[in-house]
N, C-alpha and C positions, 0 to 999 in steps of 0.2 A: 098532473101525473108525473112522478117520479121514475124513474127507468136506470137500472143500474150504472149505463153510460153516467148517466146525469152526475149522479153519486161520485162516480169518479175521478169524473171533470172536477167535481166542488172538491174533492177533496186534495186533488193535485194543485187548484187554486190557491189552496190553502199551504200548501208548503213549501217552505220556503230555507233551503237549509244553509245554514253557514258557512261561510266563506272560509276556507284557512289561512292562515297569515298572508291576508291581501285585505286593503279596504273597498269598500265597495266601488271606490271611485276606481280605483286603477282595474279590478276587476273588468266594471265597464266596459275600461278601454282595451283590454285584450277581446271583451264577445266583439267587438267592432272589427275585428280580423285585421285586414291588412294596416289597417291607418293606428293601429293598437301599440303603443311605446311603453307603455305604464310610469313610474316616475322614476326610474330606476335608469343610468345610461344604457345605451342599446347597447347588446355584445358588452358587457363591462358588468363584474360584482359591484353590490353593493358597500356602502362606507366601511362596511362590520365584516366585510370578504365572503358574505353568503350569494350564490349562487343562484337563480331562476333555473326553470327549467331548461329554458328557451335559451340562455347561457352556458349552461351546460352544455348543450348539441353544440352552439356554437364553438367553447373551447376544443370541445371534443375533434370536430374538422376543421378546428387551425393547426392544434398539436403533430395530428396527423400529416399535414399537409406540408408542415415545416420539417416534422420528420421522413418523409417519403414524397419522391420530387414525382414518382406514375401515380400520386394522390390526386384526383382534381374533381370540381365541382361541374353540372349541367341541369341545370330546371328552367323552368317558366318566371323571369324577370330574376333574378336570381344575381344579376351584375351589378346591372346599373341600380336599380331601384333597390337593391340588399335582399329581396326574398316578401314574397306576400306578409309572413308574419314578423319579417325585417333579422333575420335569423343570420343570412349571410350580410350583413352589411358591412361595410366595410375592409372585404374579402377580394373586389377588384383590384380596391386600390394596391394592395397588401402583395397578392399573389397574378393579377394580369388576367389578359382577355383567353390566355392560352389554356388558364385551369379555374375560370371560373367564367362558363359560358353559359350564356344566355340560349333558349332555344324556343323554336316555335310552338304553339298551344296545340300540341300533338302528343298525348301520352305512348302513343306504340310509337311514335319515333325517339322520342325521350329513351324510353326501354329496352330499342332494338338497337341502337347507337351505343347504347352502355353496356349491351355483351360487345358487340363489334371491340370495344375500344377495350373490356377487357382481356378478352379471347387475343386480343394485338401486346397483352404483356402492363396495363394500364390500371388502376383501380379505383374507377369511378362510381362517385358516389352522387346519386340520381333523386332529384329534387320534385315530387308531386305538389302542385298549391292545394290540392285537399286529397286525403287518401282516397276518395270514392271514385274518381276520375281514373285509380289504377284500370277497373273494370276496360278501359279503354286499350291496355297495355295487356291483356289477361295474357292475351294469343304467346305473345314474346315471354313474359315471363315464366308462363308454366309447361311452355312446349317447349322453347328454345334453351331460357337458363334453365328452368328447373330439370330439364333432359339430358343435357349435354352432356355433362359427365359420365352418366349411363351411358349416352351413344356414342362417343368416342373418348372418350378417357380425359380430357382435356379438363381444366381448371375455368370457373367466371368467378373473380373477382369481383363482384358488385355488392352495392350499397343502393336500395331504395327506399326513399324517408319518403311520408306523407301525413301531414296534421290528418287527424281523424277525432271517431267521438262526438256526442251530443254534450246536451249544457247550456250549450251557447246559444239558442235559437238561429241556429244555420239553416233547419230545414231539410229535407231528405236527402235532398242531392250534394250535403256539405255537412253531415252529422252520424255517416254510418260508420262502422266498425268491421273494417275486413276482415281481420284475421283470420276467422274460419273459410276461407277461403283458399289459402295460402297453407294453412298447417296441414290441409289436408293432400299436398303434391308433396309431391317426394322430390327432395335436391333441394329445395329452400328452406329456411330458416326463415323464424319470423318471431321476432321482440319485442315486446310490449311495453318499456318500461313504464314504473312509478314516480319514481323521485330522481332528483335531480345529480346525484351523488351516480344511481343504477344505472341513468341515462347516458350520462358521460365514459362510464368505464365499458357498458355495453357498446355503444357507437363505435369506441375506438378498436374494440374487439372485431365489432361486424368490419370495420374497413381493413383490420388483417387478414381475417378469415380467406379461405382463398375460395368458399361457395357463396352463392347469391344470397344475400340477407335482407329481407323484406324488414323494416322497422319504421313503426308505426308510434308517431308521436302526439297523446291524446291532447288536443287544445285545450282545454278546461283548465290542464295542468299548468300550459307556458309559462306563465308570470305568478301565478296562484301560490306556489309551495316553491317554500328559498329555502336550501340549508347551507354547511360549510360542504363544499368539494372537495376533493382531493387536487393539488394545485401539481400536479407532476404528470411528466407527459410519457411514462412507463405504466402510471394507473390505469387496469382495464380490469374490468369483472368479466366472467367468462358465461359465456353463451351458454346455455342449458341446465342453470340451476337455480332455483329457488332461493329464497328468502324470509326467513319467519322476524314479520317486523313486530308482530306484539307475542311475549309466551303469553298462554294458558291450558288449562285445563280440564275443560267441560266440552267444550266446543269450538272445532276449527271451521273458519270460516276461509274456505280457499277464492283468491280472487288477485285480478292483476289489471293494471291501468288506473284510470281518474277512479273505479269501485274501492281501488285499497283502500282511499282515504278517508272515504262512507265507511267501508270496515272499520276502520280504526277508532271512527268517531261513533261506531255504534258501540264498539268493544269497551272504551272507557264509560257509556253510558249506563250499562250492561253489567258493569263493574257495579256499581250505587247499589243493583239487585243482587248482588252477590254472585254472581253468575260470570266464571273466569272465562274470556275466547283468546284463543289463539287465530294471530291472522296470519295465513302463508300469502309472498306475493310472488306467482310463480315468476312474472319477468321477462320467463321465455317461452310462448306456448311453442314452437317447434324447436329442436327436442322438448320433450317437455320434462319436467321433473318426476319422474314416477316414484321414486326412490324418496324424495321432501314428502311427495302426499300421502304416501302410508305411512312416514314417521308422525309427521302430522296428526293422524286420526288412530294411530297407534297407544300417543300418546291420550287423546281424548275422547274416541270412539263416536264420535257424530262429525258429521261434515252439513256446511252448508256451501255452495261451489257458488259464487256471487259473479256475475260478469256482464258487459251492458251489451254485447251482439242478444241479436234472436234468440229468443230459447232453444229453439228448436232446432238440433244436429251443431248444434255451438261447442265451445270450448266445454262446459259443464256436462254435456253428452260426454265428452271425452273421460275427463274427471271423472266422473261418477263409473263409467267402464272400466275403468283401472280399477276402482277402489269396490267393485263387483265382481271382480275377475281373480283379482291379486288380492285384498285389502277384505274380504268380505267377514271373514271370522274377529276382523278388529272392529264391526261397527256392532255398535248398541242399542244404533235407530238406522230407519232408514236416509240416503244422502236426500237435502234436499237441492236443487236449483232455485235461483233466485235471479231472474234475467228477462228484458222487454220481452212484449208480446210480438208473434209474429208480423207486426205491420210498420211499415214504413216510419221513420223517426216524424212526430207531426212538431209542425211549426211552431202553433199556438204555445205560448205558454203554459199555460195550465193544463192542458192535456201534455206536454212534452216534459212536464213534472211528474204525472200521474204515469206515463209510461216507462218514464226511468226507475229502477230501484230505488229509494229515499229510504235514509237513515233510517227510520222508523219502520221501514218494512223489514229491515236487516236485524233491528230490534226483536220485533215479533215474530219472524219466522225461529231467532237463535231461540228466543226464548218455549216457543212452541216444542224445539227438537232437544234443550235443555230436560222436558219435561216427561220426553220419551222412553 
């Protein structure tokens, strides 16, 4: 007996989708989390001056750091040992025990120390070893920073990074996707970047910014996707606007984090059938770009809203409200959603493949609302 489960399982077995400019080996060795170097120097481009992800954040809070002395560092191993995904390494030696501190396996103390230390005039930038473990920190960040300024006018300078994201076979408690969580309090910001380029000039922006910025850096990404960086430490992209990284025509497909690059890789696929997509990557769900996503579907009147949190009350609930509210006389079909099902991220392989979006669902859903 066959059972739709079954089916799905087989079919998530079955795919297996390509790597972007990474080989499988080094691949590997970023799912291995902390002990993961790839073959690249830690903290350092490579030969040809392209950039990692994971190098990117890192230039990002040296720049900073060198340019503003209330810049400083605090997470979980974070000194001595460089950072779970080795991100800070060689940050002690560089800058001292004073601004780059180690701290106990406590996320609400992590969180409630880095208003204290902003609220004191300081702008600390707050280190999770995996975003899921924020959950721990909710209390301080959405009632304390995110309030604050509402309840007495006052400024929090912070910065909260936490690897997030499936992919890697981490598991539920090391593979979700916060965000919706976070975009939906009022006072926080929260940024999701793509690429390595968006990463770095967003960072440097959240560590100016003088509100709490939640930024959420998806693992899958670290070592995966290298381009040229911007090598200057006045480069910063600005918090709250979009990015249209492929044009077209027919179909936009809005999405942001490790999805863009399944967009992209559907969209050239997509292409063979004649069928032009446009990808927007928002970048930033809070603010978020309202103004990109009806140019977007303005220009090609279908939307598909691609994202790897829950389906359910996610970023693509969001998306699709705008573009209902605001956007409605520009569509030519209805939006669709394209996002996990509401259950916990699973382990296994093959079902943790079958639960994610795969290129080839991004395929068939554009081409389905192509046809609308």
């Amino acid at each position: 007996m066959t059972t739709e489960g079954d089916t799905s399982v087989e079919r998530g077995a079955e795919r297996s989708p390509e790597v972007p400019q990474a080989s499988p080996e080094e691949a590997a060795k970023d799912e291995a989390g902390a002990a993961g170097h790839g073959a690249e120097p830690r903290g350092k481009r490579s030969a040809e001056g392209e950039a990692t992800f994971l190098v990117a954040i890192a230039e990002a809070m040296w720049e900073e750091m060198e340019r503003d002395d209330s810049v400083f560092l605090m997470g979980q191993d974070i000194g001595v040992y460089g950072g779970a995904f080795k991100v800070t390494e060689g940050f002690l030696d560089r800058f001292g025990p004073e601004r780059v501190m180690d701290t106990p396996i406590c996320e609400e103390t992590i969180i409630g120390t880095a208003i204290g230390a902003a609220l004191a005039g300081m702008r600390p930038i707050a280190e999770l070893q995996y975003a899921d473990f924020i959950a721990n920190g909710f209390d301080e960040l959405v009632n304390v920073a995110g309030k604050h300024h509402y309840r007495v006018g006052e400024r929090v300078p912070l910065v909260v990074r936490g690897p997030s994201g499936g992919g890697v076979r981490a598991s539920s408690f090391h593979s979700q996707n916060p965000e919706p969580w976070f975009a939906h309090t009022p006072g926080l910001k929260v940024v999701v970047p793509a690429f390595p380029t968006d990463a770095k000039g967003l960072l440097k922006a959240a560590v100016r910014d003088d509100n709490p910025v939640v930024f959420f850096e998806h693992k899958w990404i670290y070592r995966r996707i290298r381009e040229t960086v911007p090598d200057d430490p006045d480069f910063t992209v600005p918090i709250g606007r979009a990015d249209v990284k492929r044009e077209g025509v027919d179909v936009s497909v809005i999405s942001y984090g490790a999805m863009v690059h399944k967009a992209l890789e559907a969209a050239s696929d997509l292409e063979d059938s004649g069928i032009s997509v446009e990808v927007l990557d928002l970048r930033t769900i809070w603010p978020l770009d309202t103004a990109a996503i009806l140019r977007t579907v303005e220009k090609t009147g279908r939307a598909v809203v691609l994202y790897e949190s829950h389906r359910a009350f996610g970023v693509g609930a969001e998306v699709s409200a705008v573009l209902a509210e605001d956007g409605f006389d520009l569509l030519d079909a209805p939006v669709v959603r394209l996002a996990p099902p509401n259950v916990p991220v699973p382990f296994s392989p093959p079902l943790e493949d079958a639960y994610l979006p795969q290129v080839e669902d991004i395929v068939d859903a554009v081409d389905k609302l192509s046809k609308w």
